[in-house]
N, C-alpha and C positions, 0 to 999 in steps of 0.2 A: 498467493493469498487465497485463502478462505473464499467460497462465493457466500456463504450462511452468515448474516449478519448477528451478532449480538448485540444485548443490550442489557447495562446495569444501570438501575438507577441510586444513588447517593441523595439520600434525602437529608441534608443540615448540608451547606456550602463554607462555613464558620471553618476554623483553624482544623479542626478536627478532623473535615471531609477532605479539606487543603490536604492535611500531612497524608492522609491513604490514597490521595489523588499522585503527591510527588510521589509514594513509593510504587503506584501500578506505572507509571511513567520508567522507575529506576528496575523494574524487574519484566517489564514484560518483552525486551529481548529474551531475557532467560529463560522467563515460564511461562509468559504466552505466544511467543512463533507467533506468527504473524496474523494476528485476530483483524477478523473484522467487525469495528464495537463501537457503536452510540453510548456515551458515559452521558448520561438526563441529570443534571442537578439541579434539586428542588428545592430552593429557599428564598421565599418574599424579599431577602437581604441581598446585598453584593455578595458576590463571590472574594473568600479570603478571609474578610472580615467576621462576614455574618452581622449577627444583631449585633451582639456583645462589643465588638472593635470595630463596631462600623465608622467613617468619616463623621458623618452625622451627629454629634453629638459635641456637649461642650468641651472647647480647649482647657478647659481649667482642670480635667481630670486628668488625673494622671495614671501610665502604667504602674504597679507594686512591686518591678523588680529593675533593678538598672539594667541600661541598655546593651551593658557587655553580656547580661546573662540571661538571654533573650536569642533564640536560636529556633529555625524551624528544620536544622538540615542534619543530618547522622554525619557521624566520626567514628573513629577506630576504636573507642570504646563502647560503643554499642552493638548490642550481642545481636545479630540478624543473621536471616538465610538469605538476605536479599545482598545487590551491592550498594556500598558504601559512598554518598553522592555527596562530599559537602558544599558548604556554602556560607555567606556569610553571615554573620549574628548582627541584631539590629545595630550595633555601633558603626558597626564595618558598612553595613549598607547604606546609614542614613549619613556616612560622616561627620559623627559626634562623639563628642566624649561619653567612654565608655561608663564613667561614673553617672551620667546622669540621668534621672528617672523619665523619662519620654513620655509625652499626653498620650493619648489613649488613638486620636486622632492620628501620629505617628505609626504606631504599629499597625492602624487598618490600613497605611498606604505603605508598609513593609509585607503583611501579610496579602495583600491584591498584588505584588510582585512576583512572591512565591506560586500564588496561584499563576499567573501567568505563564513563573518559570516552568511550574510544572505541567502546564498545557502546553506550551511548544517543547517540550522533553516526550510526548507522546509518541508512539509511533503513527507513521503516515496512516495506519487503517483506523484509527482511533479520531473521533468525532467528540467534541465535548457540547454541550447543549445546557445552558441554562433557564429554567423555568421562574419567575419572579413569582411563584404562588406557595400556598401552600398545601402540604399532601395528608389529604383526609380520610384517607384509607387504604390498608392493604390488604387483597384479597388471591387468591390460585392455590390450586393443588400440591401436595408438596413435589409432587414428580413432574410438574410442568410449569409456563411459564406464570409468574405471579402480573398480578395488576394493580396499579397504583395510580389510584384517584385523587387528584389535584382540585384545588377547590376553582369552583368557573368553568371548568373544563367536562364536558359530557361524556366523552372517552377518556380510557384510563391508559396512562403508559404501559407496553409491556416492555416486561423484566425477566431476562434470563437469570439477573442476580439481583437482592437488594441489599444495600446498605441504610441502616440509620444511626444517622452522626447528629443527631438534631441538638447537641449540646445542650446548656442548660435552661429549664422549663418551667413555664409559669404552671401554678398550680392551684387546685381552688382551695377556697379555704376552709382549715378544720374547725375542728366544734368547738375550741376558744374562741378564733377569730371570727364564728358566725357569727357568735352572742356576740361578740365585743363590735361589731358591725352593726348587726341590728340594733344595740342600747344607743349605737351613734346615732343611728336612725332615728332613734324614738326622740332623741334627746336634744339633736341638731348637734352633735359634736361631728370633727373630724377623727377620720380613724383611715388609716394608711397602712391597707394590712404588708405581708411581707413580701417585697418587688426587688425588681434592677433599680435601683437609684436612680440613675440615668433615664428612665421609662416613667416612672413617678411624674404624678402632676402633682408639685407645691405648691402649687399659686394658691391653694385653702389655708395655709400657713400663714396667716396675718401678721404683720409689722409686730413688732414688741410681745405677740402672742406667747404663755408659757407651753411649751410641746415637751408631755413626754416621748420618751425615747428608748426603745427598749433594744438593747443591743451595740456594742463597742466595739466591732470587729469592721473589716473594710466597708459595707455598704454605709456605717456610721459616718465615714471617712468622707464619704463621697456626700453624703445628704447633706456635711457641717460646709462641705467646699462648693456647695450649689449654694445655702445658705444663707453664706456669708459675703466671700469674695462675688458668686454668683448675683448677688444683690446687690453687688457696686461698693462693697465695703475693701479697705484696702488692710496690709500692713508697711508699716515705716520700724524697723529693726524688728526688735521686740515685740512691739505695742501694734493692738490691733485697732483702727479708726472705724468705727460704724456708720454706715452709711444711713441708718434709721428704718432700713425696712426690714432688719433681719426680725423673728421670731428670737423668745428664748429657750433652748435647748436643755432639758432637763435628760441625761443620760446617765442609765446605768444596766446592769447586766449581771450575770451568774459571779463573774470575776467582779464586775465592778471597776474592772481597770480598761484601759486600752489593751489592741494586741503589743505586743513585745516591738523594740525599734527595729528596722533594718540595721545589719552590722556596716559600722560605717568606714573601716578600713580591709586590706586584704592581708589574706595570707604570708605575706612576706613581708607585712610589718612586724618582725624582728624575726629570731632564733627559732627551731626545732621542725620536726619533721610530720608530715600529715599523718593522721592514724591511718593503719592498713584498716580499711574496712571493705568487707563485711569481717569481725571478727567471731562475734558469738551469735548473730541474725543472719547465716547467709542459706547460699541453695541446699546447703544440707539438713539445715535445721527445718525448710520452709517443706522441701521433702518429706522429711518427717512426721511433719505435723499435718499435712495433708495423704499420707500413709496411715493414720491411725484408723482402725476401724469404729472408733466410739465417736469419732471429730473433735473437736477441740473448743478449750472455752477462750475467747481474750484473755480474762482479766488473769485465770488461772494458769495458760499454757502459753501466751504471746506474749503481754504485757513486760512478765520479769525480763523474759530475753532481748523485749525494747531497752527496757534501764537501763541493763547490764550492757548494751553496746553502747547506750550513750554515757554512762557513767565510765567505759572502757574508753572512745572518745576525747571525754575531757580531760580525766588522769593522764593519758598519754598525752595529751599537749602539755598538761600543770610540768608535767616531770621532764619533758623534753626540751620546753621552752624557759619554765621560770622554775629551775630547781633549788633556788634558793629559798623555795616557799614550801620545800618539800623537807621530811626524816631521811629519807631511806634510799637509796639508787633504785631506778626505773625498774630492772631486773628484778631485782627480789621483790618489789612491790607488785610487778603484773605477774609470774610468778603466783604470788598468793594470792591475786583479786584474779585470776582466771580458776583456782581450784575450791572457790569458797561458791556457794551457792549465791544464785541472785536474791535481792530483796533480802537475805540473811541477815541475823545479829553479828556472823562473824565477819561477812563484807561490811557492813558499819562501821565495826569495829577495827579493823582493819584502816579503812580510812580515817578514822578517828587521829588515828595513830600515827598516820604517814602525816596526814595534810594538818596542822596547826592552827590554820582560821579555818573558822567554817565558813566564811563567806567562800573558801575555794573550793568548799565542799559539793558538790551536785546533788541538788535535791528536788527531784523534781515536783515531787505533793506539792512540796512548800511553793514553787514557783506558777502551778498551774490554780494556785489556792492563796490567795497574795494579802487578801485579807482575811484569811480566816484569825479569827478572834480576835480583830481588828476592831475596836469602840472609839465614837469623837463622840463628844460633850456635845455639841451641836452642829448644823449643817455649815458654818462659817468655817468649823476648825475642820471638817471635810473637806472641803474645798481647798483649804491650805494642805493636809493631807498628802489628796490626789496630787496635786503639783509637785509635791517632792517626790513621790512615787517616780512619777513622769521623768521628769528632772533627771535623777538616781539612774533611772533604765536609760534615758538619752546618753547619759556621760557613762554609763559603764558598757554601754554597747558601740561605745565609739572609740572606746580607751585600749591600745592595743595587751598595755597588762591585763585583761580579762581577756586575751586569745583564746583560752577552752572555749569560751562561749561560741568564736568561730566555729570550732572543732565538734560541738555538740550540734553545730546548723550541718555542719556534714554528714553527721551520724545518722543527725533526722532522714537525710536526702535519701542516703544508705538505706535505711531501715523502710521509708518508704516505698523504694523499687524492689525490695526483696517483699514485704508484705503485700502488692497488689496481688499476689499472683495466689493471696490465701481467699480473695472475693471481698463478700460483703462481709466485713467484721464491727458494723456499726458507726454510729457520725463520730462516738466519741473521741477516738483517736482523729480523725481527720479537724476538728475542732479544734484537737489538741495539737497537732503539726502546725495549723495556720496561727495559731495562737504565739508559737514560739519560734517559727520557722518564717511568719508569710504576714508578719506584720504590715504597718506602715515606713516608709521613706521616714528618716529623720525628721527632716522639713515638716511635714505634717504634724510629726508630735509638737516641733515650736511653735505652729501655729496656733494648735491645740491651746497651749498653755496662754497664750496669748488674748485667745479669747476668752479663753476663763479668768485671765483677771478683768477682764472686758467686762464680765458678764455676761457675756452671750452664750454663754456653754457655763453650765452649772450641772456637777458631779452630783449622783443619789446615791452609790456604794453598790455593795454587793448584795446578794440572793435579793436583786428585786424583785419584788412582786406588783402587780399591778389588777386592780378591781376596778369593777363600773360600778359606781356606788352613787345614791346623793347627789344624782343627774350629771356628774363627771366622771373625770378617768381618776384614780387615786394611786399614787407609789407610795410603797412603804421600802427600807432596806434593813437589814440586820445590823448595818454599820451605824448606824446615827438611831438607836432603839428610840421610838416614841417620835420618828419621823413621818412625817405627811406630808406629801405635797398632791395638790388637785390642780388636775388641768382639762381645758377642754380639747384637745387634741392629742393625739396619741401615736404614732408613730411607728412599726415593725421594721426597725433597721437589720433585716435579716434577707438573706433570700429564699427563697420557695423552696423544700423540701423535693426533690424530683420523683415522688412515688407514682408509681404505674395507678394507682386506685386514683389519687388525688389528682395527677397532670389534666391542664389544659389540652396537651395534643390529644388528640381523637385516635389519633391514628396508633398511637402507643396502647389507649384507654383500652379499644376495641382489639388489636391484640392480646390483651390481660385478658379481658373479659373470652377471649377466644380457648384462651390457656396456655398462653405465656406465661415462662413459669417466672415467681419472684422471690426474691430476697427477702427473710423476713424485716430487714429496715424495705420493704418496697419497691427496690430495684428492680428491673431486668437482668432475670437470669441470663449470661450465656455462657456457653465453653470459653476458658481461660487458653486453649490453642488457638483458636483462629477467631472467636468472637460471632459464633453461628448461635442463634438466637436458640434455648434451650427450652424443649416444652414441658407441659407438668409430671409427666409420664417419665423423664430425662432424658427424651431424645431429641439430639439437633435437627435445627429445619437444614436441608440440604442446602438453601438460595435463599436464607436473610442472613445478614448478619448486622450487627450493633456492637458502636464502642462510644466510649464515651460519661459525662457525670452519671448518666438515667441510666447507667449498666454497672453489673460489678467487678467491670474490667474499667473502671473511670482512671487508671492511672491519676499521675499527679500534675496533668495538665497536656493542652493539645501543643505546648510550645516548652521548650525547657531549657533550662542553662547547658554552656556546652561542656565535651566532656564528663558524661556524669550516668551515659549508660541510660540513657532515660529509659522506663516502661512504657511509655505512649511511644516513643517510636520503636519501640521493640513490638505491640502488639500492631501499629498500624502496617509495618510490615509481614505479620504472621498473617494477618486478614488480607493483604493486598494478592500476596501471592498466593491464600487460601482460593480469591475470587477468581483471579486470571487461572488457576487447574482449574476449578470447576468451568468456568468460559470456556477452556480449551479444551478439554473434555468432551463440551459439552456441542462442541461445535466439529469436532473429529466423528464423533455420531452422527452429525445433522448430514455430512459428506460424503459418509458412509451409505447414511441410507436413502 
């Protein structure tokens, strides 16, 4: 063994730091020979969890994906240089039914395992060290060792290597939320710009208080189940019983609707065969488009070729599974919807032709846009509205005769892992995945509905808008024309945008400001090989690297369903073994001289 010590520090200990922690554990017989290496991990949180899944927080929240499809460990279908280490996915480990959605609390004491496993998986020269603080600065040369200043601490760690896994980031607030902060100020309202749910102090949320609400997607989810149940209110079947201390919730958002249900049966409820994907979005096409010399635009060069795989997707289950709903045999229909341009009048037409309802038809405008030109007489027949919406999406996402809809949740998965690897290509698409892809649990929408005949949850529709007007907060929506509703509280059911300009971390901030280079959404640029942080000039620092949301290599999560080729463990292995060559490297020199 090495006499020359090393030392990496890993700054975010969170799911994120976990997965490139198991893969330096799973490759460093191969690419680090026998290191001798202090691994510093810096995060005020447990290890495993981090903030986001840490123990600590209420039981009543739940995880947003079932416990079968929940996995921190690689399989045979993951593309890696490393070796292949599995393990078991949260069902297996916690021994439970794999259909059930598991509290949050659950997977911080699945993911503190993993961390475990992957600290006795290390080699004997490998030392793991956790710091409970946090890290307020990164500073060194690029051709020596960096220093990383911990807050408390007068000396700064040194780092042969640095990692930042800080996962996802408070941020301060922009020039909407200053104003709308400040009128609270002047005015004595609440106003709750955009947080973790879970981090939020609602105790300003008075009993029976009207709160608007500006946003329908998971943080919503979580704010309505602190809210309600959290304030000692129950449900008996259907019907929701208040307990009297809830607020009432006035919500609405761009869509105006919820996200989409979880699908509520599998693959093997009934007939036909999975689509081959990637069909029309895979490494050749992403090749491509990152081979052009002018670069490419989304809407113009990426988008069609999303459609067209999920429209490729659902066809292929309509015709394979329920062809009784179909004109034509499979064959002469893919056939012609593979040689007809995307987004075209003659694929239109083409499905026009084959498929006879339109409800089996894939339309995604229509589905990402649910009320457009969508009008109620009043906010009473909104209310009843929404709940059939609701309703409608529960029973048809649970109904195994809409199987394409499975089929289009795979597409998504598909199209996901092949598009990380284009960078930052803007929220909208990611918006638009959680939207259709990363809903709520069933259960939550019935609860949902529940309290809305409750009254405790009242719908405002779509393109909201909200003003500080008349010493309140004011929604108006498109849906209900000549709508007003005033409240003194107000709400940001969103999370914090992770931009390098905007973040809370220091340590990120003063990087940017140094010349880290960024994405025009904000990001942290790095290289899509190994995740070595990218400067403005475009060259990689030798000894940082960064993965994760605050980067545009944020794959589709630190943890993922199995089976499915994930991109996070595909890049946290490119970066593990990026780190142990340079470690080894780096300590063949120190021997030498």
């Amino acid at each position: 063994m090495s006499g020359v010590r090393q030392s990496l520090v890993i700054v975010g200990a969170g799911p994120r730091g976990t997965g490139v922690l198991e893969r330096i554990a799973a490759n460093s017989p191969d690419v680090g020979g026998e290191l001798a290496l202090d691994v510093h991990l810096v995060d005020p949180f447990p290890p495993g969890g981090g903030r986001i899944w840490r123990q600590e927080q209420s039981p009543l929240l739940w995880m947003n994906s079932q416990a079968q499809d929940v996995t921190m460990f690689t399989d045979d279908t993951v593309q890696l240089g490393g070796p292949v280490l599995p393990g078991p996915a949260l069902h297996e480990w916690a021994g439970i039914d794999g259909r059930v959605f598991a509290d949050r609390r659950s997977q911080g004491d699945y993911l503190r395992w993993v961390y475990e496993k992957a600290v006795a998986g290390l080699p004997a020269g490998v030392v793991v060290h956790h710091h409970a603080q946090r890290a307020l600065r990164l500073s060194g040369p690029r051709g020596g060792r960096q220093q990383v200043w911990l807050e408390g601490r007068p000396r700064p760690l040194l780092a042969d290597a640095v990692l930042l896994t800080q996962g996802h980031l408070d941020a301060e607030l922009d020039e909407e939320q200053q104003e709308l902060a400040a009128y609270a100020e002047r005015h004595g309202l609440v106003h709750l710009p955009p947080d973790f749910t879970a981090d939020s102090d609602l105790s300003a949320l008075a009993p029976g208080q009207d709160v608007l609400v500006r946003g329908f997607g998971l943080a919503f989810v979580d704010l309505m189940v602190l809210l309600t149940e959290g304030r000692g209110g129950r449900y008996e079947g259907d019907r929701y019983l208040p307990s009297g201390h809830e607020p009432v919730l006035h919500v609405g958002s761009r869509r105006g609707v919820p996200y989409r249900s979880k699908i509520g049966y599998d693959w093997d409820a009934g007939a036909g065969e999975r689509p081959p994907l990637p069909r029309f979005l895979g490494p050749a096409q992403i090749d491509e488009l990152l081979a052009r010399d002018d670069g490419f635009d989304f809407r113009r060069d990426v988008w069609p070729l999303i459609d067209k795989e999920l429209g490729f997707a659902h066809y292929h289950r309509l015709f394979t599974a329920h062809p009784e709903r179909t004109r034509v045999a499979w064959d002469v229909f893919e056939a012609k919807y593979a040689a007809a341009a995307p987004l075209g009048a003659e694929l239109r037409a083409l499905v026009a032709a084959a498929v006879p309802d339109p409800a089996d038809r894939l339309d995604l405008t229509a589905l990402d846009h649910p009320l457009d030109g969508v009008r109620h007489a009043s906010y009473e027949e909104l209310q009843e509205g929404l709940r059939g919406h609701i309703t409608a999406d529960l029973e048809r996402r649970h109904d195994p005769e809409h199987s394409p809809d499975l089929a289009v949740f795979l597409g998504l998965l598909s199209v996901y892992g092949q598009v990380v690897r284009l960078g930052d290509i803007g929220a909208w698409w990611h918006g638009f995945f959680s939207y259709l892809a990363s809903g709520p649990p069933g259960p939550r929408l019935r609860q949902l509905l529940a309290l809305s005949r409750a009254g405790v949850v009242r719908f405002v529709g779509a393109d909201l808008r909200i003003t500080a007007e008349d010493g309140v907060f004011r929604a108006t929506s498109a849906t209900v024309p000549g709508l007003r509703i005033d409240a003194r509280a107000l709400v940001e059911a969103r999370l914090p945008q992770p931009t390098l300009a905007r973040t809370r971390d220091q340590l990120l901030r003063e990087l940017h400001d140094e010349g880290a280079a960024s994405t025009p959404a904000g990001l942290l640029a790095v290289d899509p090989a190994d995740g070595r942080i990218l400067h403005r000039d475009g060259s990689a620092h030798p000894r940082r690297f960064a993965l994760g949301p605050h980067t545009d290599a944020r794959g589709a999560g630190a943890f993922t369903r199995p089976r499915t080729n994930s991109p996070s463990f595909r890049q946290n292995d490119a970066t593990a073994r990026a780190v142990l060559t340079l470690l080894r490297d780096l300590s063949c020199r120190a021997t030498a001289a």
